[in-house]
N, CA, C and O atoms as a GROMACS GRO file, in nm:
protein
  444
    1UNK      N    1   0.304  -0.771  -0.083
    1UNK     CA    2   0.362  -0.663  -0.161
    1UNK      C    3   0.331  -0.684  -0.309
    1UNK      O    4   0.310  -0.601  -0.398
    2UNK      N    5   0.335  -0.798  -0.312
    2UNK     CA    6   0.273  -0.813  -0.477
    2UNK      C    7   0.119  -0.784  -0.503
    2UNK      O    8   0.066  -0.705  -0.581
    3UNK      N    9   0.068  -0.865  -0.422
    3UNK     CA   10  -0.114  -0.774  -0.481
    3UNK      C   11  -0.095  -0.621  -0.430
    3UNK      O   12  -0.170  -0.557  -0.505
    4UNK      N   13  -0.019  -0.508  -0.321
    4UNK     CA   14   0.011  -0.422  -0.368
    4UNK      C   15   0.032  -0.334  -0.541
    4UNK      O   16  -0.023  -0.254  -0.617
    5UNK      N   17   0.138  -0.411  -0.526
    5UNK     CA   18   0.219  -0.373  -0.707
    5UNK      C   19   0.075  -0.402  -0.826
    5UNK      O   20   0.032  -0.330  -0.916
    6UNK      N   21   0.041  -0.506  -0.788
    6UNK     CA   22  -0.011  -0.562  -0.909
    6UNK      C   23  -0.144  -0.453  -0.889
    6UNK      O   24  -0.187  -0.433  -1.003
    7UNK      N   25  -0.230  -0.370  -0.783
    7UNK     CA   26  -0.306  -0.378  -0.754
    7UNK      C   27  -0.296  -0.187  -0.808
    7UNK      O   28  -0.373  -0.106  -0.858
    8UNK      N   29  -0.176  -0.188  -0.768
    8UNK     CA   30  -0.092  -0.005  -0.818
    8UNK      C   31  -0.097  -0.007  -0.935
    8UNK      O   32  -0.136   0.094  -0.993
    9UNK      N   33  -0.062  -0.110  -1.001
    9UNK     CA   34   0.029  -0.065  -1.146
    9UNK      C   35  -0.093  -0.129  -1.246
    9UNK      O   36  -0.055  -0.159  -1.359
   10UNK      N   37  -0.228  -0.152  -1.216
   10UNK     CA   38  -0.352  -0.162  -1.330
   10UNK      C   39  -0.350  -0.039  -1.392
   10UNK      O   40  -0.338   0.064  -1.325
   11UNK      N   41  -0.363  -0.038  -1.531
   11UNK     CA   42  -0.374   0.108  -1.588
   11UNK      C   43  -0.547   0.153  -1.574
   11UNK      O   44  -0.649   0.085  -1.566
   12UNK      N   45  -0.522   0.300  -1.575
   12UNK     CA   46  -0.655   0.395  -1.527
   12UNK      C   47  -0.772   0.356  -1.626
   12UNK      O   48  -0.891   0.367  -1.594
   13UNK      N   49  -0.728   0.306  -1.755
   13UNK     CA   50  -0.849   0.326  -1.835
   13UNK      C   51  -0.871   0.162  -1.900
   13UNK      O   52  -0.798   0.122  -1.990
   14UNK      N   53  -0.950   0.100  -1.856
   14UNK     CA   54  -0.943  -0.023  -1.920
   14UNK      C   55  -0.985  -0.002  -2.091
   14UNK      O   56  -1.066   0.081  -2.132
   15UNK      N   57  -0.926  -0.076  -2.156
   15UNK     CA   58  -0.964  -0.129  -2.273
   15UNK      C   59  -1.048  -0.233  -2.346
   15UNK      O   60  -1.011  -0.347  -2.316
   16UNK      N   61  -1.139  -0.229  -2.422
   16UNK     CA   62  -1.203  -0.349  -2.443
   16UNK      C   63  -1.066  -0.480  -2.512
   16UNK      O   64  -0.959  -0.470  -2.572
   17UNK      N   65  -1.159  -0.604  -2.453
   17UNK     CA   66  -1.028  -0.729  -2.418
   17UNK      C   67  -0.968  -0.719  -2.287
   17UNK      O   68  -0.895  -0.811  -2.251
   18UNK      N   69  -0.989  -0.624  -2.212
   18UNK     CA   70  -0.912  -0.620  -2.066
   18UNK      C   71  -0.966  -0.734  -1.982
   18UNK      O   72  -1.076  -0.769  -2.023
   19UNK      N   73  -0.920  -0.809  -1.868
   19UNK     CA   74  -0.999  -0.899  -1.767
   19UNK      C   75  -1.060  -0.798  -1.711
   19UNK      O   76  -1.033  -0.680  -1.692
   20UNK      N   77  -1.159  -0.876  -1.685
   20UNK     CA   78  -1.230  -0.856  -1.532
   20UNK      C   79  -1.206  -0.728  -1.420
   20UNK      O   80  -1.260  -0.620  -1.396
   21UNK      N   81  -1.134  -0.778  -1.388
   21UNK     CA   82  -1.051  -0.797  -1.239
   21UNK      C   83  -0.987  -0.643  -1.282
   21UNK      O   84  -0.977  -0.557  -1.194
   22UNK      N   85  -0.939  -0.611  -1.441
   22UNK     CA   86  -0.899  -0.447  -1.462
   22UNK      C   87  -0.997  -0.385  -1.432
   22UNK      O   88  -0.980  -0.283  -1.366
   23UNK      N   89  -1.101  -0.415  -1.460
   23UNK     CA   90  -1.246  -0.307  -1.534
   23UNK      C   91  -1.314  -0.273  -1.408
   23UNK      O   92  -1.373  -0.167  -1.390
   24UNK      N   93  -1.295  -0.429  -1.264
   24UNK     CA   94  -1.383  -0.385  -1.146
   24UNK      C   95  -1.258  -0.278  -1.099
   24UNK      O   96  -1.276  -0.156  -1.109
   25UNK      N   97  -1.129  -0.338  -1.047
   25UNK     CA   98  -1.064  -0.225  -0.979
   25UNK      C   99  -1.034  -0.083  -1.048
   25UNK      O  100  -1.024   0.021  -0.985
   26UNK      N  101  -1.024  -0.092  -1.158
   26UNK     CA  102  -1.052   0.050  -1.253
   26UNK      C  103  -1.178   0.150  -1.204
   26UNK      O  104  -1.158   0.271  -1.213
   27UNK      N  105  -1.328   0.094  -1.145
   27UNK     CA  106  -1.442   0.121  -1.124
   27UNK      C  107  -1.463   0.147  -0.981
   27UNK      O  108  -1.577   0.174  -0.943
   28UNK      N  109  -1.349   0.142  -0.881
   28UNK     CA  110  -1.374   0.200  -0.777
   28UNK      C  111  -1.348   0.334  -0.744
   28UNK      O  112  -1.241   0.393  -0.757
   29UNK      N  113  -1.467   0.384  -0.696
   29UNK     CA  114  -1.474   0.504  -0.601
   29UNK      C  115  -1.361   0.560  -0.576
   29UNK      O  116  -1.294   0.473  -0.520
   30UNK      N  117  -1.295   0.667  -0.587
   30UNK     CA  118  -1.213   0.757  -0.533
   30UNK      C  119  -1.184   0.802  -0.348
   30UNK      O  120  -1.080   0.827  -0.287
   31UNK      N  121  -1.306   0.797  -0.310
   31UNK     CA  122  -1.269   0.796  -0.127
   31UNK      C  123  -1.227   0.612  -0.116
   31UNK      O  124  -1.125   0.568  -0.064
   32UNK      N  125  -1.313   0.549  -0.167
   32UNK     CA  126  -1.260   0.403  -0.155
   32UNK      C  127  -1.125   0.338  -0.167
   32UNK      O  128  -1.053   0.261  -0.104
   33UNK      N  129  -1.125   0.402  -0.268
   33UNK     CA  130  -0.957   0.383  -0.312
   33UNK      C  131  -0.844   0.466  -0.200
   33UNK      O  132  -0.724   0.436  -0.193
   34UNK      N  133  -0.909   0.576  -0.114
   34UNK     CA  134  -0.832   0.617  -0.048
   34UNK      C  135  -0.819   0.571   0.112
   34UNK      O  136  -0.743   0.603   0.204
   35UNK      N  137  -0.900   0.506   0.102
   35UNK     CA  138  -0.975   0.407   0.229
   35UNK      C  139  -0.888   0.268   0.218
   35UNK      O  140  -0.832   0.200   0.304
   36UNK      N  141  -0.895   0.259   0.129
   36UNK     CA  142  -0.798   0.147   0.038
   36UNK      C  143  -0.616   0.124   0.099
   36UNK      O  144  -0.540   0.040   0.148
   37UNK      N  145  -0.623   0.262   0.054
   37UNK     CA  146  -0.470   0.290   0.067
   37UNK      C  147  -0.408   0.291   0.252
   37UNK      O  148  -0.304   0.244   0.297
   38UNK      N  149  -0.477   0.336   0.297
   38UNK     CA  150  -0.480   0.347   0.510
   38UNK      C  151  -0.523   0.146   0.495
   38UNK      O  152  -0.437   0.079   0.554
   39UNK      N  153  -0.613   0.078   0.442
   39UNK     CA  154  -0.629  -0.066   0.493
   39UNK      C  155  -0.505  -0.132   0.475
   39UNK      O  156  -0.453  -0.206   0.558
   40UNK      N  157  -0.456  -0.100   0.352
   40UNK     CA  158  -0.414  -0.244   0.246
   40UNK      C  159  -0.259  -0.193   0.338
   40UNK      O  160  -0.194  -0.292   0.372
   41UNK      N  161  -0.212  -0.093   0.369
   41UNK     CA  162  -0.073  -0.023   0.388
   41UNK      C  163  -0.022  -0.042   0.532
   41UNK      O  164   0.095  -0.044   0.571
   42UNK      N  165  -0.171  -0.059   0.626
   42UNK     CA  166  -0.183  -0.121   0.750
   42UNK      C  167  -0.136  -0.220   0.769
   42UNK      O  168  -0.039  -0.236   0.844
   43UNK      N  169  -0.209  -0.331   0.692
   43UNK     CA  170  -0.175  -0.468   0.671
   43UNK      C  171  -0.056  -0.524   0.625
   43UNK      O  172  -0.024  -0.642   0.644
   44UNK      N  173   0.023  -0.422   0.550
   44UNK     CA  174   0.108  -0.429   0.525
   44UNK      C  175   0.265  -0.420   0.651
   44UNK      O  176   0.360  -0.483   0.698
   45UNK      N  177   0.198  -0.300   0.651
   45UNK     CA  178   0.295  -0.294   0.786
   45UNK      C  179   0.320  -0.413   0.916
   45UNK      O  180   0.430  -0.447   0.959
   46UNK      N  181   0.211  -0.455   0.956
   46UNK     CA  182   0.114  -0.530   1.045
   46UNK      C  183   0.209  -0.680   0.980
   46UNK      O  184   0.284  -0.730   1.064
   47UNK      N  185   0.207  -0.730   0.875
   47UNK     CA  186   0.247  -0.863   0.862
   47UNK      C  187   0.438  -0.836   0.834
   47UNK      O  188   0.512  -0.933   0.850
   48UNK      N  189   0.495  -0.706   0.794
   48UNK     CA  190   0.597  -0.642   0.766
   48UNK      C  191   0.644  -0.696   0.963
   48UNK      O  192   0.715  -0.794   0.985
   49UNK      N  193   0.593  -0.617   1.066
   49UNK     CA  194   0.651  -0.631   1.180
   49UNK      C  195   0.645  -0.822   1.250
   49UNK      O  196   0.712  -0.870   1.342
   50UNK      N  197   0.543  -0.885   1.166
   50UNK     CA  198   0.530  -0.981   1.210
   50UNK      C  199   0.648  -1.097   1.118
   50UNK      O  200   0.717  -1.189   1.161
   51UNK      N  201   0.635  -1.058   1.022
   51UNK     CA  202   0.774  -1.149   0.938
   51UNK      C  203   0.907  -1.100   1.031
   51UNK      O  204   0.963  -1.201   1.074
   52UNK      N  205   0.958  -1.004   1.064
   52UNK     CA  206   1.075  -0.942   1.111
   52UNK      C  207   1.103  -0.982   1.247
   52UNK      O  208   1.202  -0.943   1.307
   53UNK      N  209   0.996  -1.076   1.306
   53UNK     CA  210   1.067  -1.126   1.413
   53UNK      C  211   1.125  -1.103   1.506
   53UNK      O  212   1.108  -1.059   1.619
   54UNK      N  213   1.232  -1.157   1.415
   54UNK     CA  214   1.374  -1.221   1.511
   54UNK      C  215   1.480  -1.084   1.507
   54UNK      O  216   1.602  -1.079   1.527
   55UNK      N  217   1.378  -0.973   1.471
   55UNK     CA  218   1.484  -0.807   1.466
   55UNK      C  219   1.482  -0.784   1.618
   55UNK      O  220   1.361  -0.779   1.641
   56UNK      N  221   1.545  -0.767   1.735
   56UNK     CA  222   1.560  -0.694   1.846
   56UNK      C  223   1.674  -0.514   1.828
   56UNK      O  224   1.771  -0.475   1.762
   57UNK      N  225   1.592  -0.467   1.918
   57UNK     CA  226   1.512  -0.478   2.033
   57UNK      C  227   1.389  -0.453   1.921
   57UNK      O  228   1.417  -0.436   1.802
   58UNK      N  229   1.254  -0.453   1.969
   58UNK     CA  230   1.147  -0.418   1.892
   58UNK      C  231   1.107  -0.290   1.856
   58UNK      O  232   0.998  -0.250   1.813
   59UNK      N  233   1.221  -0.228   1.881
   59UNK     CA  234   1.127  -0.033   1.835
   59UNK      C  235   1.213  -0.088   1.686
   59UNK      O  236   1.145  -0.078   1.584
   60UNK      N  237   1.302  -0.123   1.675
   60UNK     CA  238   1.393  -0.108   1.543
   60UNK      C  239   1.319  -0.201   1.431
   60UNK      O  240   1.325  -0.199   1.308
   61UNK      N  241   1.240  -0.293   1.531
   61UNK     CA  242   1.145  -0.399   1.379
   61UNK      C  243   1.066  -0.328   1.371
   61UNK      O  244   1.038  -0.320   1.251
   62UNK      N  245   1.004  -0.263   1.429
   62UNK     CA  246   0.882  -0.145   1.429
   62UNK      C  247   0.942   0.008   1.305
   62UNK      O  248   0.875   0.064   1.218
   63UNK      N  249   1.047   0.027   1.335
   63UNK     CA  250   1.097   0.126   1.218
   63UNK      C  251   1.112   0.099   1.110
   63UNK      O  252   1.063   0.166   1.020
   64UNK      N  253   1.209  -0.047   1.082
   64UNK     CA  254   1.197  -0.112   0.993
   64UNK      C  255   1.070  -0.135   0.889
   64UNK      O  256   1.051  -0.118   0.769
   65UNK      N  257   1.002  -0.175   0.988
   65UNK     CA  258   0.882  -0.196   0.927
   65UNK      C  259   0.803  -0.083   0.834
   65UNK      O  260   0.774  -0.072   0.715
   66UNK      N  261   0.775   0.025   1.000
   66UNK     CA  262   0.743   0.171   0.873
   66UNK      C  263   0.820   0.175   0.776
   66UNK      O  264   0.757   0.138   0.676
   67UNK      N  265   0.943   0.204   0.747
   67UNK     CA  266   1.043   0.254   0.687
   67UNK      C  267   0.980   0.173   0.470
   67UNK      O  268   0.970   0.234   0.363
   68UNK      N  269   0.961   0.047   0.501
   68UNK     CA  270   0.957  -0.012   0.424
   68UNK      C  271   0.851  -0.027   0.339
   68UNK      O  272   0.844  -0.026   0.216
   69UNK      N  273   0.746  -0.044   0.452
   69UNK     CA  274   0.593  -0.002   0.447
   69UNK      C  275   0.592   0.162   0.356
   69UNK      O  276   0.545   0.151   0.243
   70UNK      N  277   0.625   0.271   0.386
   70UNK     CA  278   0.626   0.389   0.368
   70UNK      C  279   0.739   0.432   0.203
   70UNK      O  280   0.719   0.515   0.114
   71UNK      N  281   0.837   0.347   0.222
   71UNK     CA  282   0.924   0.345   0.122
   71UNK      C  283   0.840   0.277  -0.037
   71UNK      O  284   0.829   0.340  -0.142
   72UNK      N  285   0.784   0.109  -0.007
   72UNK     CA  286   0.759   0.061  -0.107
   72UNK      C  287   0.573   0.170  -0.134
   72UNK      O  288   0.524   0.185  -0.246
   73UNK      N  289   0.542   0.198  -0.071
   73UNK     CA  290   0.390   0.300  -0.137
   73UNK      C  291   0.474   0.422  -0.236
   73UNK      O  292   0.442   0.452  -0.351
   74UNK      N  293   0.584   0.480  -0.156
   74UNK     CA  294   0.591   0.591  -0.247
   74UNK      C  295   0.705   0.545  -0.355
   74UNK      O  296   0.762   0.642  -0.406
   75UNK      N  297   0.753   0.408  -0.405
   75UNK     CA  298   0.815   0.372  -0.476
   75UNK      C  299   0.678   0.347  -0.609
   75UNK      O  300   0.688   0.371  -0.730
   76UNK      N  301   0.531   0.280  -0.517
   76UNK     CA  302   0.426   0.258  -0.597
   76UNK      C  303   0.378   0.395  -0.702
   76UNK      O  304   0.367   0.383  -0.824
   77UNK      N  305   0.357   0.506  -0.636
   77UNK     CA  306   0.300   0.582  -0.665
   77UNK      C  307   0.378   0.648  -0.778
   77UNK      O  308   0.321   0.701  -0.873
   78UNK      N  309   0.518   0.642  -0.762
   78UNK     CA  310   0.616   0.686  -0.874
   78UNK      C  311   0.610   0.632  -0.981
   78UNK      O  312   0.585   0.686  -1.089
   79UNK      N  313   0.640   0.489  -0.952
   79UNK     CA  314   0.572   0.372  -1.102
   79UNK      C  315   0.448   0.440  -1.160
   79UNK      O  316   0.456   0.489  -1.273
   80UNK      N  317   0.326   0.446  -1.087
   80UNK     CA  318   0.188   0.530  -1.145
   80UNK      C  319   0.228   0.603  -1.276
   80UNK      O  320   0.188   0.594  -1.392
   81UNK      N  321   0.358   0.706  -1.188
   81UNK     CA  322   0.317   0.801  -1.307
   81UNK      C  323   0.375   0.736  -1.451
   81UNK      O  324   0.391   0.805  -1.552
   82UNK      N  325   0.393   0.642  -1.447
   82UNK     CA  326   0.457   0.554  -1.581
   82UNK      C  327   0.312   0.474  -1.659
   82UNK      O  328   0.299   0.455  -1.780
   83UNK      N  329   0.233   0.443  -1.571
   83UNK     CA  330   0.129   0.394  -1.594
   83UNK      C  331   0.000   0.461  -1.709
   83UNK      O  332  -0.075   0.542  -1.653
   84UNK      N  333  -0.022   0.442  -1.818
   84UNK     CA  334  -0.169   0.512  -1.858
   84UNK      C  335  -0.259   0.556  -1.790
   84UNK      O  336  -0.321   0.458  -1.746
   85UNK      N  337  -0.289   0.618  -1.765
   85UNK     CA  338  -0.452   0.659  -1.680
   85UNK      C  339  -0.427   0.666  -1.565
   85UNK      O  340  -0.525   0.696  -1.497
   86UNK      N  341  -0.303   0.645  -1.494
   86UNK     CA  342  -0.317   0.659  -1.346
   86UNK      C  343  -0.134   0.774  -1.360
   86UNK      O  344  -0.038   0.796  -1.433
   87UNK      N  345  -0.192   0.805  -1.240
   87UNK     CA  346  -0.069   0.892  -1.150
   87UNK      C  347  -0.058   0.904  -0.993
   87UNK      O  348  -0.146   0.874  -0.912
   88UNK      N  349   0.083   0.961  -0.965
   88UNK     CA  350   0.112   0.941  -0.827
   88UNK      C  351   0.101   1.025  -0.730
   88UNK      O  352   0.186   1.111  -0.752
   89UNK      N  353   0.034   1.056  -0.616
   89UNK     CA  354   0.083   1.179  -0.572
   89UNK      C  355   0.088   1.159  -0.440
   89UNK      O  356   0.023   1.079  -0.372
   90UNK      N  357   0.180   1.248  -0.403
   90UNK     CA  358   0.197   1.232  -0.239
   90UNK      C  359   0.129   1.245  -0.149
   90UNK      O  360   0.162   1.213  -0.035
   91UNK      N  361  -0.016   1.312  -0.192
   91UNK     CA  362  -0.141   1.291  -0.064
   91UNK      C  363  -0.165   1.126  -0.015
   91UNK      O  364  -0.212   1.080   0.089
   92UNK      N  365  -0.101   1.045  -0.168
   92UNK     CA  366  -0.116   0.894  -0.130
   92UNK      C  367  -0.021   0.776  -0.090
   92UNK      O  368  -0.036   0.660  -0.054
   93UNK      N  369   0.104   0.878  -0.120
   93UNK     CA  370   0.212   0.832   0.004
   93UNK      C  371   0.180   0.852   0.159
   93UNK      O  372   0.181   0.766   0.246
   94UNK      N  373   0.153   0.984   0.170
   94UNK     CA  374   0.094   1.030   0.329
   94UNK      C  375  -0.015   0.937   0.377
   94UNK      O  376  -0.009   0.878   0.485
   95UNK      N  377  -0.143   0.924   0.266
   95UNK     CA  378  -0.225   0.821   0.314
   95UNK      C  379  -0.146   0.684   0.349
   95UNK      O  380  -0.167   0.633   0.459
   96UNK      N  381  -0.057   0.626   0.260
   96UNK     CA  382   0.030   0.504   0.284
   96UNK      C  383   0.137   0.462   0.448
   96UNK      O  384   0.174   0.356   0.500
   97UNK      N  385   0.149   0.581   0.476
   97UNK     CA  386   0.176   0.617   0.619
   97UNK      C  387   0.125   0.598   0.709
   97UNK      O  388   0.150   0.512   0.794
   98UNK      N  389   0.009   0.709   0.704
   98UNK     CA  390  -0.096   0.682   0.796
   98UNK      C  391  -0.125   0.507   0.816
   98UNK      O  392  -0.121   0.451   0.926
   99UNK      N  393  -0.149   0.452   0.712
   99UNK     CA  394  -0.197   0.340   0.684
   99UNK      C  395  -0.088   0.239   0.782
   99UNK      O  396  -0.119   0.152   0.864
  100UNK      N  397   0.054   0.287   0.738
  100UNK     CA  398   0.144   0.166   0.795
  100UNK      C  399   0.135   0.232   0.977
  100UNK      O  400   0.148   0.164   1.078
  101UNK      N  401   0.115   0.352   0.972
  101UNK     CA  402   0.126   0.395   1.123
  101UNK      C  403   0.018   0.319   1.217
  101UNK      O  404   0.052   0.273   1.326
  102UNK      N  405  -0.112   0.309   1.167
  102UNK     CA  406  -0.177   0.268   1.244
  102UNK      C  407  -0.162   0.063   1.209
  102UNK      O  408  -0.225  -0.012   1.284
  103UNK      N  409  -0.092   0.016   1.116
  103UNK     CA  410  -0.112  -0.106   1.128
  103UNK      C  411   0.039  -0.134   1.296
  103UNK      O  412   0.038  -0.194   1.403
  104UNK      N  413   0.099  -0.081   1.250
  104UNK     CA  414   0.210  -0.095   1.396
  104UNK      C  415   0.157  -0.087   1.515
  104UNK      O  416   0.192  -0.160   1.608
  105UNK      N  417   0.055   0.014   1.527
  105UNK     CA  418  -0.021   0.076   1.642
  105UNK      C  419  -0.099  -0.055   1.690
  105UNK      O  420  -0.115  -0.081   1.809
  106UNK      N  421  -0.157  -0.155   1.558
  106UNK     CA  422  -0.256  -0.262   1.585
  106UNK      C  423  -0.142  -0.363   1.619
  106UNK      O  424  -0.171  -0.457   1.694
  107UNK      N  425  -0.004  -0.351   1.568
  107UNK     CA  426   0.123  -0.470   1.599
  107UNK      C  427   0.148  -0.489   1.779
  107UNK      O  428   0.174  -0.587   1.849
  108UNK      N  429   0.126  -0.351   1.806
  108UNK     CA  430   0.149  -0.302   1.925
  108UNK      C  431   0.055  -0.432   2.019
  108UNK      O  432   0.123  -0.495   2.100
  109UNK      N  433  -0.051  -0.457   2.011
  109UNK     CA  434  -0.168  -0.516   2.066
  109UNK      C  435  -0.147  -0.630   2.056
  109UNK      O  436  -0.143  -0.716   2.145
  110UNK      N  437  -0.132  -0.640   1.953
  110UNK     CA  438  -0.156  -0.826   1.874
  110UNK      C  439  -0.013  -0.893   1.857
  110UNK      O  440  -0.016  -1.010   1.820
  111UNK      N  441   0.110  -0.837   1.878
  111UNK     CA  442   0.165  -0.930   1.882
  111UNK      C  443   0.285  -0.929   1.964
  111UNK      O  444   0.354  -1.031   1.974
   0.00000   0.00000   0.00000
């Protein structure tokens, strides 16, 4: 959840003196970044159902999981709009969904 945050809350326009690490993720692609958002939100979910354990029965660690997964993206995207150069919008909460929906779907399999 932290390289999440940290990964949300880079501002849109780097500045000269910025690291690195602003200027490459500043420089990605727009479908990428939205490709981005379904991987990173998956994975999220995916290690979200796997920390939670010891929650029974398992549909409720599985809700949990969305719930949180789905909650902390559109908590991200709100911060955005606080951010310089970036903003939030709910096509990328929905993507953040999708993202945690299908990482559960992969929880389903694997664990």
């Amino acid at each position: 959840m932290a390289l999440l945050a940290l990964v949300s809350l880079i501002p849109g326009h780097p500045k000269p003196g910025d690291s690195v690490f602003i200027w490459l993720i500043s420089d990605i692609p727009t479908l990428m970044q939205k490709i981005l958002h379904i991987c990173l939100y998956g994975m999220l979910a995916l290690l979200l159902v796997w920390t939670l354990d010891s929650i029974e029965p398992r549909a409720y660690r599985f809700l949990i999981a969305l719930f949180i997964a789905v909650a902390f993206g559109a908590v991200m995207e709100w911060c955005q709009t606080k951010v310089p150069g970036r903003y939030g919008t709910v096509f990328d909460v929905a993507l953040d969904a999708v993202g945690a929906a299908l990482g559960l779907l992969t929880a389903v399999f694997i664990l």
